[in-house]
Structure formats: structure tokens, C-alpha cells
DRENDO-1510 file (C-alpha; in Angstrom, 1 decimal, always signed):
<recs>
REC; n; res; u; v; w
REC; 1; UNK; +173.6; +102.3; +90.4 .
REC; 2; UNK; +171.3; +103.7; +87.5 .
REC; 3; UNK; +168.9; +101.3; +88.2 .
REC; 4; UNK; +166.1; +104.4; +89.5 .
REC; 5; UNK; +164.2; +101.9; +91.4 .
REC; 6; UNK; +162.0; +104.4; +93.2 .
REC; 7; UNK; +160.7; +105.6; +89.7 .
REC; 8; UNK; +160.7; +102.2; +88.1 .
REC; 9; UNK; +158.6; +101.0; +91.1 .
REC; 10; UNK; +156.3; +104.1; +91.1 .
REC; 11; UNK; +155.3; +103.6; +86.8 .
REC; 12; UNK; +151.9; +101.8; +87.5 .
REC; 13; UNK; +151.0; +104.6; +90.0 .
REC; 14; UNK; +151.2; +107.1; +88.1 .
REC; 15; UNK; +149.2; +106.0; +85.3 .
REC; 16; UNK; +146.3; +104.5; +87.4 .
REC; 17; UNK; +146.4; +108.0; +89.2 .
REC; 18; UNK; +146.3; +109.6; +85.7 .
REC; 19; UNK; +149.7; +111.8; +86.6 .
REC; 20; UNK; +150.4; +111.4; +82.6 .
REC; 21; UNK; +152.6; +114.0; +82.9 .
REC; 22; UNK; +155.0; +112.8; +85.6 .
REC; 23; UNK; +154.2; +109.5; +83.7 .
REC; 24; UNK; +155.8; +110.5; +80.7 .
REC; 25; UNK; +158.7; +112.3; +82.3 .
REC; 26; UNK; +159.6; +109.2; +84.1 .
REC; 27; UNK; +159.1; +107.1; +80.7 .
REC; 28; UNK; +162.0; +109.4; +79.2 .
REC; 29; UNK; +164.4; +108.9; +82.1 .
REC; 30; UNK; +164.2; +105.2; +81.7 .
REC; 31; UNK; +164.5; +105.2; +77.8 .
REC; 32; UNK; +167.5; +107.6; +78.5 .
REC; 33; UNK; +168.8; +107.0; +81.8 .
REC; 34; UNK; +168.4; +104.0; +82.8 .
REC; 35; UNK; +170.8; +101.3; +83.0 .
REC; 36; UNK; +172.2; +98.1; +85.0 .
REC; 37; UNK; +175.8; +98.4; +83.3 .
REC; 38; UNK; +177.1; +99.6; +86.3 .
REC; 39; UNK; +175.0; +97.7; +89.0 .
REC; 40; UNK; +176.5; +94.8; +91.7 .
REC; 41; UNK; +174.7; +92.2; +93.9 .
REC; 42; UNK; +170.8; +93.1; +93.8 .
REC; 43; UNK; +168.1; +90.8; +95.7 .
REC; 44; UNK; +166.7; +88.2; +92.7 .
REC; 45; UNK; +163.3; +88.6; +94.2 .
REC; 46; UNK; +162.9; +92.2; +94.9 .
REC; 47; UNK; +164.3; +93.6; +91.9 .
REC; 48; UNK; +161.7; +90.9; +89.7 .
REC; 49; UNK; +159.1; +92.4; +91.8 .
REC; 50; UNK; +159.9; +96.0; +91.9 .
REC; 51; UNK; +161.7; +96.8; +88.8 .
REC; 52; UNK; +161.3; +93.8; +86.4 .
REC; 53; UNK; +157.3; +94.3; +87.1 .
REC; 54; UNK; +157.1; +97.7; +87.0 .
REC; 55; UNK; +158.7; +97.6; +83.7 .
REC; 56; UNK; +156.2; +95.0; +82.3 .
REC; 57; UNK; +153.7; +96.7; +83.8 .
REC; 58; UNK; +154.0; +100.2; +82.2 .
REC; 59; UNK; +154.6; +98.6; +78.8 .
REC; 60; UNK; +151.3; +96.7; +79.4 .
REC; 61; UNK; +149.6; +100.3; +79.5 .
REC; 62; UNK; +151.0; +101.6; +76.8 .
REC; 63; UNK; +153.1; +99.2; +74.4 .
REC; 64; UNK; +156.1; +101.8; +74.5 .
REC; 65; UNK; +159.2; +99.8; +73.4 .
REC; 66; UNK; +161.4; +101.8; +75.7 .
REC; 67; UNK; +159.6; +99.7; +78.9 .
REC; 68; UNK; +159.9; +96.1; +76.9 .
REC; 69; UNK; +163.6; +97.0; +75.8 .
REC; 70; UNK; +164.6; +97.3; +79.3 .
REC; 71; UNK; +162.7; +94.5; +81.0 .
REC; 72; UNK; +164.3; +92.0; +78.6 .
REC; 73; UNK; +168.2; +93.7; +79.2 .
REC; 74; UNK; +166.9; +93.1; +83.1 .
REC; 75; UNK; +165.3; +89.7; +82.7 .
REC; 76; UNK; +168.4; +88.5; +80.4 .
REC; 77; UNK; +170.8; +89.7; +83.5 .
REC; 78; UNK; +168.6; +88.1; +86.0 .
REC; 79; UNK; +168.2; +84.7; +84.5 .
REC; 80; UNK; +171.9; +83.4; +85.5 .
REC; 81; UNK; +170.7; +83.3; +89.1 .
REC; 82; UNK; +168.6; +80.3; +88.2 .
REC; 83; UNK; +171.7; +78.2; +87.1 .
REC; 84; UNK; +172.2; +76.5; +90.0 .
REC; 85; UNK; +172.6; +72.6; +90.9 .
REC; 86; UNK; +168.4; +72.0; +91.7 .
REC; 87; UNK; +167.3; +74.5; +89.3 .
REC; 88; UNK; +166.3; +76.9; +92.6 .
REC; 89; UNK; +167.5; +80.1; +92.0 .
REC; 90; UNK; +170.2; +81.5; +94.2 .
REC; 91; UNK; +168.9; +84.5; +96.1 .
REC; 92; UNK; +171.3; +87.2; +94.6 .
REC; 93; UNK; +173.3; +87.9; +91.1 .
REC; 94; UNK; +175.6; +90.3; +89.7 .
REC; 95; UNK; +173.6; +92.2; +87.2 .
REC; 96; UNK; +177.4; +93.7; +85.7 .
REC; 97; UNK; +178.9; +89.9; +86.0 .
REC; 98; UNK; +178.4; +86.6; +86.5 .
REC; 99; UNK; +178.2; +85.8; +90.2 .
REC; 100; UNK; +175.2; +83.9; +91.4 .
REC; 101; UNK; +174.5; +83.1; +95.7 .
REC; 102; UNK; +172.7; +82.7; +98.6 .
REC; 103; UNK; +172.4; +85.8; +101.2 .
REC; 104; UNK; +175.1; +84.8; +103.9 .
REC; 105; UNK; +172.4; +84.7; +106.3 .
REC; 106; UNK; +170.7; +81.4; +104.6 .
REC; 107; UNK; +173.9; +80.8; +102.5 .
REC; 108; UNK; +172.9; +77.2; +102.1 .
REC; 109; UNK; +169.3; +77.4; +101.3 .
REC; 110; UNK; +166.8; +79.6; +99.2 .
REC; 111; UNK; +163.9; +81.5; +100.8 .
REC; 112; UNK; +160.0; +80.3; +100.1 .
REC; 113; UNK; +158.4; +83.4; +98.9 .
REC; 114; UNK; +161.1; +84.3; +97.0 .
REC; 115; UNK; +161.8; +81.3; +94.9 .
REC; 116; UNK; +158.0; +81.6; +94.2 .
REC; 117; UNK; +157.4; +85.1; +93.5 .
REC; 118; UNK; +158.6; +85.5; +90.2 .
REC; 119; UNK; +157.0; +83.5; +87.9 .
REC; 120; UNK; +153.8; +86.4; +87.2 .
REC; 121; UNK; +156.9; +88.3; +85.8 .
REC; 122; UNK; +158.9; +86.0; +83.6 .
REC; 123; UNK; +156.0; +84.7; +82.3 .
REC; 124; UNK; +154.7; +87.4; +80.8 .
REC; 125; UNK; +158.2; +88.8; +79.7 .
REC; 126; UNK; +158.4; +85.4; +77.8 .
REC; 127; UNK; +155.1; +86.3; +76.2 .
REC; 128; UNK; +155.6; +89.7; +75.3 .
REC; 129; UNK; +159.0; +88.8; +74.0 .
REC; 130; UNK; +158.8; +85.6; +72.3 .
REC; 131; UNK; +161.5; +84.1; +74.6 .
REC; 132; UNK; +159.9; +81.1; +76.3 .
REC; 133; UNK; +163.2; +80.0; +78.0 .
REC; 134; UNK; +162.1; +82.9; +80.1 .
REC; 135; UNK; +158.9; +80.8; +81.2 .
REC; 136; UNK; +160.9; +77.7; +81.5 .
REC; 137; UNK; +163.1; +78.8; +83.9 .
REC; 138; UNK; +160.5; +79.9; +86.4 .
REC; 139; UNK; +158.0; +76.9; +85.6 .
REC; 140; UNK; +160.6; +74.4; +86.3 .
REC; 141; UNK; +160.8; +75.6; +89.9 .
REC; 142; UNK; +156.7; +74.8; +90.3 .
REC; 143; UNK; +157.8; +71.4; +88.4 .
REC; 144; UNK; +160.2; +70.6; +91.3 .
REC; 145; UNK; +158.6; +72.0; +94.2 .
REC; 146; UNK; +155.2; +70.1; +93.5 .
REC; 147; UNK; +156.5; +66.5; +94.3 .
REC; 148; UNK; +157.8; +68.0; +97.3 .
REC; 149; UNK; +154.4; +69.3; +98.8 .
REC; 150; UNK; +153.9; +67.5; +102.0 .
REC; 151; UNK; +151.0; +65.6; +101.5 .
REC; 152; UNK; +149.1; +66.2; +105.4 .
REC; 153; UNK; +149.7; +70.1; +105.4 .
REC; 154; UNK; +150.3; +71.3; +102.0 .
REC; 155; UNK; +152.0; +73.6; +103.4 .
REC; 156; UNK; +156.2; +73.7; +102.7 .
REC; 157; UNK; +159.3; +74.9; +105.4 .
REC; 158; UNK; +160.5; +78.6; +104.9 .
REC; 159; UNK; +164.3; +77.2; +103.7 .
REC; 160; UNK; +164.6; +75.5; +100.6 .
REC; 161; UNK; +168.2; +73.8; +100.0 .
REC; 162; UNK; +169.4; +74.6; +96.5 .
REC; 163; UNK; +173.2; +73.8; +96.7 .
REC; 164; UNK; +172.9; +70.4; +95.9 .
REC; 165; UNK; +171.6; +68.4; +92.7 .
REC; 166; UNK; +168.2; +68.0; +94.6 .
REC; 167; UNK; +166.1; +70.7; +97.2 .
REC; 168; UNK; +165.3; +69.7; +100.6 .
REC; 169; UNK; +163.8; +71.4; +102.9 .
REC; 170; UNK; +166.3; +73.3; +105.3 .
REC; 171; UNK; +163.9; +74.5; +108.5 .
REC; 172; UNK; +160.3; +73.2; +109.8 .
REC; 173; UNK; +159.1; +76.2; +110.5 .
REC; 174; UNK; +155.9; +77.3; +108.3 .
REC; 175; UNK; +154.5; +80.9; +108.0 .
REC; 176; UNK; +151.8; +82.8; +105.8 .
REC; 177; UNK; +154.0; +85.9; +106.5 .
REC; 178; UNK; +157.4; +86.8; +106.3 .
REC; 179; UNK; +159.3; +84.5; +104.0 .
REC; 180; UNK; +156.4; +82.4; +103.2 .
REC; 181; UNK; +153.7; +84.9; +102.0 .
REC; 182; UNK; +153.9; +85.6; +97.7 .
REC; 183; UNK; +155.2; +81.5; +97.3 .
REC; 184; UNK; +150.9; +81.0; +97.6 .
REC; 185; UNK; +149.9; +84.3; +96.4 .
REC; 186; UNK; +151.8; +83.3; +93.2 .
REC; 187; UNK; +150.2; +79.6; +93.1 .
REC; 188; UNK; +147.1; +80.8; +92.5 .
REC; 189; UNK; +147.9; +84.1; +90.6 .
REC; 190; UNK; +149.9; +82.4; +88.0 .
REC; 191; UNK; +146.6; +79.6; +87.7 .
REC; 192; UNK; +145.0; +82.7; +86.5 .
REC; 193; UNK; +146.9; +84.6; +84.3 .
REC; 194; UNK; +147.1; +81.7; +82.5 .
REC; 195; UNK; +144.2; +81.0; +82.0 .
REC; 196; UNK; +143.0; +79.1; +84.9 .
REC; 197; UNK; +144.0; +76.1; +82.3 .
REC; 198; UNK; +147.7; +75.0; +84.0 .
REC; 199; UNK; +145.8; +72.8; +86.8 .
REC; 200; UNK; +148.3; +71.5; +89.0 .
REC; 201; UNK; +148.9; +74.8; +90.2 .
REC; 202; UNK; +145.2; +75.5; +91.7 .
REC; 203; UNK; +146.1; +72.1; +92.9 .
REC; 204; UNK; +148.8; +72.5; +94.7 .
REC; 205; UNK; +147.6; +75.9; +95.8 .
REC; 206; UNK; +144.3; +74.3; +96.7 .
REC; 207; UNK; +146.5; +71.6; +98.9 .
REC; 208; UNK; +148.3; +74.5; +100.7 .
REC; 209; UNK; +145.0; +76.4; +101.5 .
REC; 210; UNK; +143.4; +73.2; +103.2 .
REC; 211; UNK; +146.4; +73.1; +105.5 .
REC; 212; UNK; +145.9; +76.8; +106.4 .
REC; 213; UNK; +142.5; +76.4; +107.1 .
REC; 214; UNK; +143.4; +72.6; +109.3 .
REC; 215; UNK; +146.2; +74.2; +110.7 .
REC; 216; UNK; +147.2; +77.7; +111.4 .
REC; 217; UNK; +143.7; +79.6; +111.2 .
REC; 218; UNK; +142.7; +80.2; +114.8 .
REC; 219; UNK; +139.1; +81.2; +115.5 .
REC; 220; UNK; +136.4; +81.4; +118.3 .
REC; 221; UNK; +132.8; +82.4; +117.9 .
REC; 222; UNK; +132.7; +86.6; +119.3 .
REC; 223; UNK; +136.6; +87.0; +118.8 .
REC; 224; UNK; +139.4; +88.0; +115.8 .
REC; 225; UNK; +140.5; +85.2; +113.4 .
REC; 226; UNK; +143.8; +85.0; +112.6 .
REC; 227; UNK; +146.4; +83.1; +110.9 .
REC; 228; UNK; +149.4; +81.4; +113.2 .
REC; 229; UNK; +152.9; +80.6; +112.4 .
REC; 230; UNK; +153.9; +77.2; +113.1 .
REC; 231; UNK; +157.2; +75.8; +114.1 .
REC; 232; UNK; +157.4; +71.6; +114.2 .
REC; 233; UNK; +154.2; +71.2; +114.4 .
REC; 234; UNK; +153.8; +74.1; +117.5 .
REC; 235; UNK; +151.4; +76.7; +117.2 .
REC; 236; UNK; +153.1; +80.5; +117.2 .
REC; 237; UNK; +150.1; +83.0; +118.0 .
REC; 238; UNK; +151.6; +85.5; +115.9 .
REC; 239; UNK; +150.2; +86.8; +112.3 .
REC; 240; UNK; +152.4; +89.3; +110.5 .
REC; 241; UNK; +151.1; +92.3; +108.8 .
REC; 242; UNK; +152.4; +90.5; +105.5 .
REC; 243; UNK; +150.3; +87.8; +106.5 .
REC; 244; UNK; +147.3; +90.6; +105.7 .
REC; 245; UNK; +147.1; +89.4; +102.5 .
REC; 246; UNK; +145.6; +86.6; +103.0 .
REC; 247; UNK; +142.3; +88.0; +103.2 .
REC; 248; UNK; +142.2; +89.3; +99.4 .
REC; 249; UNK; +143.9; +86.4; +97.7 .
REC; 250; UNK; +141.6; +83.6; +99.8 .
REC; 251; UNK; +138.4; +86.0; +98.7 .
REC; 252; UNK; +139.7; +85.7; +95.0 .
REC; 253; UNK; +140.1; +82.1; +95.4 .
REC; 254; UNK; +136.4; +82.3; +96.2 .
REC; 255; UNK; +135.5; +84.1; +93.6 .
REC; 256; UNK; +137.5; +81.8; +90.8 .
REC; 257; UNK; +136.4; +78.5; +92.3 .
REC; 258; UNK; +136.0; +75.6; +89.5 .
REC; 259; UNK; +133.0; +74.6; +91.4 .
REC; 260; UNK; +131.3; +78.2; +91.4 .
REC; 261; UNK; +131.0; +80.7; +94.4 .
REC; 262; UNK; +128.5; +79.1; +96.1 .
REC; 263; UNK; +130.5; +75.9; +96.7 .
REC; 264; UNK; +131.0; +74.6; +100.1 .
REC; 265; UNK; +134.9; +75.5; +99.8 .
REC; 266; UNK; +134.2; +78.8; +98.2 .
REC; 267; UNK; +131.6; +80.2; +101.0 .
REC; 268; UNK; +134.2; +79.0; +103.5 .
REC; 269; UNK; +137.2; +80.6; +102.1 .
REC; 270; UNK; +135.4; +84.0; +101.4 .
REC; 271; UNK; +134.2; +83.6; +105.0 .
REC; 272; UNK; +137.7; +83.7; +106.2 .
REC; 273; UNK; +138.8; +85.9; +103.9 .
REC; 274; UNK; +136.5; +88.4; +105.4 .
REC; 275; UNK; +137.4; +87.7; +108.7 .
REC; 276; UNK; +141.0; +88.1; +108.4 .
REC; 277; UNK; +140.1; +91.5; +107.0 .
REC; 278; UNK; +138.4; +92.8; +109.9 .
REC; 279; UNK; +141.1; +91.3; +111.9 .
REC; 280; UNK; +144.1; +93.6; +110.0 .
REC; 281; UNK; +141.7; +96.2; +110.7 .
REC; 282; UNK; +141.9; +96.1; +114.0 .
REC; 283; UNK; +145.6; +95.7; +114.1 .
REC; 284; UNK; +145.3; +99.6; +112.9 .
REC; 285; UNK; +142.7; +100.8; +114.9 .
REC; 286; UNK; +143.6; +99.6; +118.7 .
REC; 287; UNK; +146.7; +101.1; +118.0 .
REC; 288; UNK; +146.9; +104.7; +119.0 .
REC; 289; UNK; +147.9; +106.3; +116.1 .
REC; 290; UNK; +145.5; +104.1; +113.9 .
REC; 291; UNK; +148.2; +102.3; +112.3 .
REC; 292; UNK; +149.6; +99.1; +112.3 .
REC; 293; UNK; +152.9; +97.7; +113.6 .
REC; 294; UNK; +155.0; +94.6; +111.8 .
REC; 295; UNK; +152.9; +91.8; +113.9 .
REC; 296; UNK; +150.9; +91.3; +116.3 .
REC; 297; UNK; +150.3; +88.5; +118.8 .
REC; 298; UNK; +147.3; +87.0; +120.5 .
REC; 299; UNK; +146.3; +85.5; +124.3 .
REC; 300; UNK; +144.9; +82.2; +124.0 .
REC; 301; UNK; +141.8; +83.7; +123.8 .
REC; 302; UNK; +142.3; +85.0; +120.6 .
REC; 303; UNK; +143.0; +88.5; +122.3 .
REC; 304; UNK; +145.1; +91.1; +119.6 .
REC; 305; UNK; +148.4; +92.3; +121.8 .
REC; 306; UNK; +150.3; +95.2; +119.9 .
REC; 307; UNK; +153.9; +93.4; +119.8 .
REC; 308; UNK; +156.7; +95.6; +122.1 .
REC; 309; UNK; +159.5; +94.0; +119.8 .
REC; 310; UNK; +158.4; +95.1; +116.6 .
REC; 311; UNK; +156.0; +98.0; +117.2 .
REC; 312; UNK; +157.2; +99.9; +114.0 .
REC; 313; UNK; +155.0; +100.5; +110.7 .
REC; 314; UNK; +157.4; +100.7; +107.2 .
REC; 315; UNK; +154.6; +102.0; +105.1 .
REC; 316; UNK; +153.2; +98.2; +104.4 .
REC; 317; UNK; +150.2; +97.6; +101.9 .
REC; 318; UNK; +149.1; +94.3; +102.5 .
REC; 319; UNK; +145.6; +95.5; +104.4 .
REC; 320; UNK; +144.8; +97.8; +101.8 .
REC; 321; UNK; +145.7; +95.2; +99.4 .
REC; 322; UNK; +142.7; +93.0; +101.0 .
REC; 323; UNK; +140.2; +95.9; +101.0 .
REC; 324; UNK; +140.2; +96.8; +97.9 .
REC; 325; UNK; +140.3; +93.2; +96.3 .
REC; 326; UNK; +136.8; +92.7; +99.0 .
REC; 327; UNK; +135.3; +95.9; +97.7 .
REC; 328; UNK; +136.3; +95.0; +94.4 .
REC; 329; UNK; +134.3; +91.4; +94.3 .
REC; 330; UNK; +131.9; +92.3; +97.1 .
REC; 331; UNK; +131.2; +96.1; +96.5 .
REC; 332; UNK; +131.0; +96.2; +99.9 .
REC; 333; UNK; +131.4; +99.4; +101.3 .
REC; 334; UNK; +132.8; +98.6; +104.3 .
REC; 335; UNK; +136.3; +98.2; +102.7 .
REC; 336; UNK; +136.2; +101.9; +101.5 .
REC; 337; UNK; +135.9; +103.0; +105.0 .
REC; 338; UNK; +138.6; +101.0; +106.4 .
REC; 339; UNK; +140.7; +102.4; +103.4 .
REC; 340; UNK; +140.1; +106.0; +104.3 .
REC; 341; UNK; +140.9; +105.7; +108.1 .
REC; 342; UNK; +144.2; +104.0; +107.2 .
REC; 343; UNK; +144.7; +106.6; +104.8 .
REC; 344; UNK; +143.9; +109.3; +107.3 .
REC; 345; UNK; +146.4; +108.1; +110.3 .
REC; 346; UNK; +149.0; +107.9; +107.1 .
REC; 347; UNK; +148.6; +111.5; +106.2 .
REC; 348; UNK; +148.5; +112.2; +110.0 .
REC; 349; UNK; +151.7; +110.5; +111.1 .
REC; 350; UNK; +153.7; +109.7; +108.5 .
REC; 351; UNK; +153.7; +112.3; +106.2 .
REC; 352; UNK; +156.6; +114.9; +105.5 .
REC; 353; UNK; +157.7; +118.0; +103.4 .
REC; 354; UNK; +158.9; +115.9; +100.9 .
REC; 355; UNK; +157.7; +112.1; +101.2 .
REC; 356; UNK; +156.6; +110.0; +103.9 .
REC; 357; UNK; +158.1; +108.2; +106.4 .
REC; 358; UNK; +158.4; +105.2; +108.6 .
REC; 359; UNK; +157.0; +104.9; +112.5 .
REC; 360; UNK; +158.7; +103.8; +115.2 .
REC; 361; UNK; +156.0; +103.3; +117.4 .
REC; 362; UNK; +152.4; +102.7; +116.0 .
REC; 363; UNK; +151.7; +103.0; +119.7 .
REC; 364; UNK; +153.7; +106.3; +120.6 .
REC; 365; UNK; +152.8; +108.8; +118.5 .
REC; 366; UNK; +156.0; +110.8; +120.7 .
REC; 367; UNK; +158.0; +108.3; +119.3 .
REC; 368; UNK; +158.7; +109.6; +116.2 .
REC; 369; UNK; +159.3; +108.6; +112.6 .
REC; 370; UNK; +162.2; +106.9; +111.0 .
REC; 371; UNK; +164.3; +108.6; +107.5 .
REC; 372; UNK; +162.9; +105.8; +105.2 .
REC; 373; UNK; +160.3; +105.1; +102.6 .
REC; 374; UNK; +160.4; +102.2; +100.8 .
REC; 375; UNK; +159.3; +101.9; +97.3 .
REC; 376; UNK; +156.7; +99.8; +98.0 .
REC; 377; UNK; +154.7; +102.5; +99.4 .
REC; 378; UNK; +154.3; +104.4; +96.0 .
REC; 379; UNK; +154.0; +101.3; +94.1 .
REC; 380; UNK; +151.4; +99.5; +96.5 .
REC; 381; UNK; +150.0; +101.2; +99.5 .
REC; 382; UNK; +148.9; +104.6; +97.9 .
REC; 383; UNK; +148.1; +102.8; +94.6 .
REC; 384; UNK; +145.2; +100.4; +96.2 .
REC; 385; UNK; +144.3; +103.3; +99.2 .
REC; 386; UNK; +143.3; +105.0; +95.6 .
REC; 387; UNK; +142.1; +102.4; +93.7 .
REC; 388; UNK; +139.7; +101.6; +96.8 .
REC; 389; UNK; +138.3; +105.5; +96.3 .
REC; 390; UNK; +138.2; +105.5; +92.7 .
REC; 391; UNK; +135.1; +104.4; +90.8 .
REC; 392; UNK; +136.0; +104.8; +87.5 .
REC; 393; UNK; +139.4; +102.9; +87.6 .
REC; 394; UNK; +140.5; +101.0; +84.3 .
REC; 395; UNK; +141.5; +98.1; +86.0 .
REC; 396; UNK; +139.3; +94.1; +85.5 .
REC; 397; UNK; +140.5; +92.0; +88.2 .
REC; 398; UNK; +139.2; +89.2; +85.5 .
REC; 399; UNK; +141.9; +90.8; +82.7 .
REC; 400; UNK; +144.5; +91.2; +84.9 .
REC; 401; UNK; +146.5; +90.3; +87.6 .
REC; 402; UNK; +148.7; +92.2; +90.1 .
REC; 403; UNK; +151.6; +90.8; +91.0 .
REC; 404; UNK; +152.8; +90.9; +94.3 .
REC; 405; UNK; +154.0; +94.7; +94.4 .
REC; 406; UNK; +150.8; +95.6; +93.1 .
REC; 407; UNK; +151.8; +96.5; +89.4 .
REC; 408; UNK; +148.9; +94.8; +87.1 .
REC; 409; UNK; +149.9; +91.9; +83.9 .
REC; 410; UNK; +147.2; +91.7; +81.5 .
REC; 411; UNK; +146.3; +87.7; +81.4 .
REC; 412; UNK; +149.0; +85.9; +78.7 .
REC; 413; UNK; +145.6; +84.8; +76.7 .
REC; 414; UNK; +144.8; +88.3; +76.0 .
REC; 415; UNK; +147.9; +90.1; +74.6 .
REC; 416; UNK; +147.9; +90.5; +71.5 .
</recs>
């Protein structure tokens, strides 16, 4: 559809990798090329993510127009899927018209990570732009979902209802992984870009974390730590690879505590942190090609079983995500060594003649691989599998902030 989403999602790479060439190249394909005139139904979430953020992100580098002019054309075409009855945006729109809806699959509801994951972006295109209705259309949604916080977990339902004047929640089931993951990632990530000054979101992302730790973390002294799924109130031993995350974003938390890093609450979320680390670790290496599958499930004894349903790895970063934010605050260099044996059984396994592709079986190295690479994998896995071996990298984890497919927004208090 013109949209080059591949290229868009790959900008931020390329200039951290210092390819200023293919940089540039790129630059004048989406000055000249690129264009959503001609482009349908698109996912609200993934293109804000992917395309809308690796927009923001390469003007944020270099200030070229040709980035900002597009972003706003893409934010401007985005925005009518937040005109619905509760002010939750509907999961898709019509960037060529005006149709706005839920996925048939949860045609009735909107999904948790997705509602949540794109404030980083629209905030900062409000900024850069001078267009705060921008801003107001994503801060509402924290404005509405914040009375709605259960008070005992903190923790909300994956489905959202948004077809009627006011949300509800839709399911009971609650996950740190698929569906759930980047709605918490953002709470706290959005506290900081701006400013750490908006407090009732590190409150409400404070609220949520409390529940993880009450309720889903599972640990026993001498075995992994992990983070459950739970379902009314029942306990799902099964963590995600999405759910990898965690362990960067609760170390950050640590590190950005109101109460310093030494607080009770800060040692204790940097201990997890670390655990869940060495965890996703191991989820690559007792598999026998060193790499990861979807999820993984656990004995009641806290034992890591390589799932059979969903043994296959799609290129995901969330694991290097963690190391490098760990070696980044910790300088530990633990993380770098994790990095480079992930990176190892990548170039091993998944790598082809001309890109790299998807495993079926993280256990079966017979299996073979599947015809696919997501975006993702330029924009996020090779980016911080770099960025964890570079030492001379630009980036200030206390100037910017990366949003959830890894491409870094300076802080709003710093552009000028």
C-alpha cells in the first residue's frame, strides 16, 4: 500500500548502527515515496508503534522535515479511530476513509496493550508539532482507565468494552504477556518522558506492579522466577516470551524510584527484575537450538517445560530488550554474554541469503524455518543485540525513552 513499513520500522537502526548511507537512502524514499493515500484497514496499535514511531524517531535524530511531515499526515489519519462512544479507540481505521472498528475477533471490546501503547507516540507528535489535541486524545484514555484500576490487584482484564458510552471490562483474564504487556510498559514510560512530573501515572503503574509482585510472580529459593498468567483469580503457569520484558522495565522502575535506589521497593523490584532475566535466558538456552520458543510453562516446582503448542521463535526482542536495559544501569557484564549467545544461535539458525527467518521448532533444529520476518526484528532485536555490544552508543536512557518497538523519543522537556 506505499506505506514501506519494513523501511519505516528499520530508520532508528540504521542510524544507531551508523549505516548513514542506507540511512539517507531510506530518508529519500519516504520524502518521495511514501504515502497512505492509497492504504485500507491497518492495526491502530502496530502501525503507532512501527511506523508512527519510527517516523518520530528518525526526525528526533536529525530534525529533517520530511520525517515530521509524514508522521503528522499519519497521526492526522490515525486519530478518527479514537472517536468512539468511551473515548477507547477502536482497534482498526481506514487510513484512505473514514471507517473506525474493532478486529471481528473481539468486535465488542478493545485490547489492553493496545489501547495503552500509544501515548509515547502521540505525545511527542503533539510536541514536536504544536498540536496538543494529539496529547489529549491519548491522555484521556489514562483519564478513563485510572478510575477503573481494581483497587486489590492493580492489575486490569485483557478486554476493554468500548462500544458503549462507558468501558467495562469484557474478560477476567490478566496477563503480563500477550495482550497485556506495553499497557504497563507505557504507564511508567510515559511518567518519564514527561518528566517524571504527571504522577498519577507512576501511581497507577506503581498499583499494577504491587499486584504482579502479590499475584502472578512465582518463586522458590534454588529455582527460575517467573511471571504467571491469571484467569479469575486461577494461577496459569505460563510466562510468554513477551512477558520478557518485564525484567528491563521493573529494573528501570528501580532505577527511577521517587524514594531513591536503595528503597525497600526499589531493591525488591531490581531483584526481580534480575531474576526474570536469567529466567528468559534459560528459556534460550535449554532449548536445543539456543533459542527461545513463544512460551514456556512450568511444573509446580517451578520447573521451565519448552511448550509443544507453540514451540516456534518469530524473531522476538523482548530478552534482549532486558539485557541491554540491565547492562545499561548495572554495567553488568553478564547481560553482554547472554546477548552474544542469542545472537550466535540467531546467525546459526535463522539466518538466510537474503534476511532472516522464523523457526518452527526452537527444539528441532530438522524442523526448519518459516518464510517470515517481521519488522520488529530490524527495528528491535538486532538494534538492542547491538546496542548491548556497542560502547560508544549515543543513546541516555535518562534523555530518552524507547517506545515499545524500540525506536528512542527524546524526553518532551528537552526538545527544543
Amino acid at each position: 500500500g506505499g506505506m514501506g513499513t519494513t523501511l519505516v520500522d528499520s530508520l532508528s537502526t540504521l542510524w544507531l548502527m551508523g549505516m548513514k548511507v542506507e540511512f539517507w537512502e531510506a530518508r529519500d524514499w519516504v520524502r518521495d515515496h511514501l504515502s497512505h493515500d492509497h492504504v485500507g484497514a491497518v492495526s491502530v496499535f502496530e502501525t503507532t508503534i512501527r511506523s508512527l514511531g519510527g517516523l518520530l524517531s528518525a526526525y528526533d535524530f536529525t530534525q529533517d522535515k520530511a520525517f515530521l511531515e509524514k508522521a503528522d499526515d499519519l497521526g492526522s489519519r490515525l486519530s478518527k479511530a479514537f472517536h468512539s462512544p468511551s473515548g477507547i479507540p477502536y482497534s482498526e481505521t481506514t487510513l484512505n476513509g473514514d471507517k473506525s472498528y474493532n478486529t471481528v475477533w473481539h468486535s465488542k471490546d478493545a485490547i489492553l496493550s493496545e489501547l495503552g501503547t500509544l501515548q509515547l507516540e502521540f505525545r511527542y507528535l503533539a510536541k514536536v508539532t504544536g498540536n496538543n489535541d494529539y496529547a489529549t486524545l491519548v491522555n484521556r484514555i489514562y483519564d478513563i482507565m485510572e478510575p477503573l484500576q481494581p483497587p486489590d490487584t492493580g492489575l486490569f482484564p485483557l478486554f476493554i468494552g468500548n462500544k458503549g458510552s462507558k468501558p467495562d471490562f469484557g474478560n477476567a483474564r490478566i496477563s503480563l504477556g500477550a495482550m497485556g504487556d506495553s499497557f504497563y510498559e507505557y504507564l511508567l514510560k510515559v511518567w518519564l518522558q514527561g518528566g517524571k512530573k504527571e504522577d498519577n501515572y507512576r501511581r497507577m503503574y506503581d498499583k499494577a506492579m504491587d499486584g504482579v509482585h502479590k499475584y502472578l510472580v512465582q518463586e522458590q529459593p534454588g529455582v527460575l522466577t517467573y511471571i504467571a498468567e491469571m484467569n479469575n483469580g486461577r494461577i496459569n503457569r505460563k510466562m510468554d516470551h513477551l512477558s520478557c520484558f518485564m525484567g528491563g522495565t521493573l529494573a528501570l522502575r528501580a532505577y527511577t524510584n521517587p524514594d531513591g535506589l536503595n528503597s525497600d521497593r526499589a531493591q525488591r523490584d531490581l531483584r526481580l527484575g534480575k531474576a526474570l532475566a536469567y529466567t528468559c535466558y534459560q528459556m534460550y538456552a535449554q532449548s536445543n537450538t539456543g533459542i527461545a520458543p513463544e512460551y514456556v510453562r512450568f511444573s509446580d516446582k517451578n520447573d521451565l517445560q519448552l511448550s509443544k503448542h507453540a514451540p516456534y521463535y518469530i524473531l522476538r526482542p523482548e530478552a534482549a530488550e532486558t539485557f541491554f536495559i540491565l547492562h545499561t544501569l548495572t554495567g553488568d557484564p553478564t547481560y553482554r554474554e547472554w546477548g552474544w549467545e542469542i545472537f550466535q544461535a540467531i546467525e546459526h539458525h535463522c539466518k538466510t541469503d537474503i534476511g532472516y527467518a522464523s523457526l518452527v521448532d526452537v527444539n528441532n533444529p530438522e524442523a526448519g524455518q518459516n518464510d517470515k520476518m517481521e519488522s520488529f526484528f530490524l527495528a528491535e532485536t538486532l538494534k538492542y543485540l547491538f546496542l548491548l555490544q556497542d560502547p560508544d552508543t549515543e543513546l541516555d536512557l535518562e534523555e530518552r525513552v524507547f517506545n515499545t518497538e524500540a525506536h528512542p523519543l527524546r524526553l518532551l522537556h528537552l526538545i527544543q
